[in-house]
C-alpha positions as CSV (number, residue, x, y, z in Angstrom):
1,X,0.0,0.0,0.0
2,X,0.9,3.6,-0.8
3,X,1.5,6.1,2.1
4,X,0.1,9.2,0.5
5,X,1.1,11.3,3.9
6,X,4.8,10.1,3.9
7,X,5.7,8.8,0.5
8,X,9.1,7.2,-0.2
9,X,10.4,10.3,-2.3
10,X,10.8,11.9,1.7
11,X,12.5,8.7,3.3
12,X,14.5,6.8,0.5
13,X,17.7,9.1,1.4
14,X,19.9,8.7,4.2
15,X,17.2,10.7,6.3
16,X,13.9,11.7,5.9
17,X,13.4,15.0,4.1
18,X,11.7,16.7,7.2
19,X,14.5,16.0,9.1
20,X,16.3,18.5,7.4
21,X,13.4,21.2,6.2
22,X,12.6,21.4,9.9
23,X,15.5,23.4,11.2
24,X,15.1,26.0,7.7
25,X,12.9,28.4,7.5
26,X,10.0,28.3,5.2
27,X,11.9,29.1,1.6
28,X,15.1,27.5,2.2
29,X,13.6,24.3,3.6
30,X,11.2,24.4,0.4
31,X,14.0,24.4,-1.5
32,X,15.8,21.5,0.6
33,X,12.3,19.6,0.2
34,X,12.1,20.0,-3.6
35,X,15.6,19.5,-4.2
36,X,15.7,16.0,-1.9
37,X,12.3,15.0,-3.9
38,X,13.2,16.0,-7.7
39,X,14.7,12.7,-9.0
40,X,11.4,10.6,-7.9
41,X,8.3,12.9,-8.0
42,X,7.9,15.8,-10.7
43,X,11.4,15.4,-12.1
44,X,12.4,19.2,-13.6
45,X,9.3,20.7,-12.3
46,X,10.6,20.3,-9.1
47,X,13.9,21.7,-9.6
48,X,12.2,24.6,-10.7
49,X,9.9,25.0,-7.8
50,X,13.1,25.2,-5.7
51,X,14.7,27.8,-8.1
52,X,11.9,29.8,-7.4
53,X,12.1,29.3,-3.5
54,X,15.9,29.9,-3.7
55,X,15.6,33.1,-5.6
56,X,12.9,34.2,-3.4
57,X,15.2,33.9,-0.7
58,X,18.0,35.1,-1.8
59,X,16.1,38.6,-3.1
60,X,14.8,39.0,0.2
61,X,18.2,38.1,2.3
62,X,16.0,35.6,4.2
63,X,18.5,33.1,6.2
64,X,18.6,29.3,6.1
65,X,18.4,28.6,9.6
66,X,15.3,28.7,11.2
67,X,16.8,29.4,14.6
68,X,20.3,30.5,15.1
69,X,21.2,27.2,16.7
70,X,19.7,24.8,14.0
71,X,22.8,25.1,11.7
72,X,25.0,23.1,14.1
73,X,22.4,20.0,13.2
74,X,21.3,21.0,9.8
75,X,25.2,20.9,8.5
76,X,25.8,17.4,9.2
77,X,22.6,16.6,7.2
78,X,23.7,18.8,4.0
79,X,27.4,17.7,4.4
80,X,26.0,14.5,4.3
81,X,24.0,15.0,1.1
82,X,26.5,16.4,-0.4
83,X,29.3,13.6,0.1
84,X,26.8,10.8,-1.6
85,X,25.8,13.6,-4.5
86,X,22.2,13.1,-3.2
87,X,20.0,13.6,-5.6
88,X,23.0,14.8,-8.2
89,X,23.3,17.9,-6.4
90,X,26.1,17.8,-4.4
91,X,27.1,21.5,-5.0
92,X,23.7,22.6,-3.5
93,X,24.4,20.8,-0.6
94,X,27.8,22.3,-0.6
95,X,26.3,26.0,-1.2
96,X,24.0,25.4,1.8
97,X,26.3,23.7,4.1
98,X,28.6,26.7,3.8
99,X,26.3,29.7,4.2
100,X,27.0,30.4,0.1
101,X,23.3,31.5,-0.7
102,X,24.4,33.9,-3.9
103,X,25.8,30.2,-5.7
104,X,22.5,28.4,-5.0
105,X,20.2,30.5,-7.7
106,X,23.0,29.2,-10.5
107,X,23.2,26.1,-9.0
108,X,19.5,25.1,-9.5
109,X,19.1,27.1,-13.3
110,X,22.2,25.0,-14.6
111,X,20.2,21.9,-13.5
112,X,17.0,22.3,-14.3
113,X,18.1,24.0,-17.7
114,X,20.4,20.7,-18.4
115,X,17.1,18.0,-17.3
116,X,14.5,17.1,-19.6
117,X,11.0,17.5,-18.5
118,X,9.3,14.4,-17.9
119,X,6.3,13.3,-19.9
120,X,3.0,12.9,-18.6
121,X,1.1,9.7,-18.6
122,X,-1.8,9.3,-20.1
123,X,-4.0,9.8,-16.5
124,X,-2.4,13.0,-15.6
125,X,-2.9,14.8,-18.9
């Protein structure tokens, strides 16, 4: 049976998504979510729904961390991520890890512009 509430495209990495979007604050853990997710639910469309986040962020200077004291367990998550290429985005997880916000927007166009949408089936058209 399928778990509609927690589907595996949260929990097949080495932690579940939430883990990680919990200590962010609403955009950047959007952009965590999406990013985790892309591979195994909407494909480029997601990658693109984190772009958006990202730059949303990053226009309005709005910080990773939800609290001050959530980067010293978010950065073992990203670091992480970005050692097994999670995803094939280490340099996201790199970018966040460090604090480098202004390479995240790039980041996230270069891969969604090099990723072919995916087609729809039949049901979802």
């Amino acid at each position: 049976m399928i778990d509609k509430i927690n589907p595996t495209h949260y929990n097949n990495g080495p932690f579940e998504a939430i883990e990680l979007c919990r200590l962010m604050t609403f955009n950047w853990g959007n952009v965590a979510k999406y990013a985790y997710r892309w591979q195994e639910k909407n494909g480029v469309e997601d990658l693109r729904k984190a772009l958006w986040y990202a730059t949303d962020a990053y226009i309005r200077e709005i910080p990773i961390w939800a609290d001050e004291d959530n980067f010293s367990f978010g950065i073992p998550l990203l670091k992480t991520l970005s050692k097994m290429n999670y995803a094939g985005l280490k340099d996201l997880w790199q970018a966040l890890s460090v604090g480098s916000i202004n390479l995240i927007v790039p980041i996230l166009k270069k891969k969604s512009a090099t990723c072919k949408p995916q087609k729809q089936s039949e049901d979802a058209k």
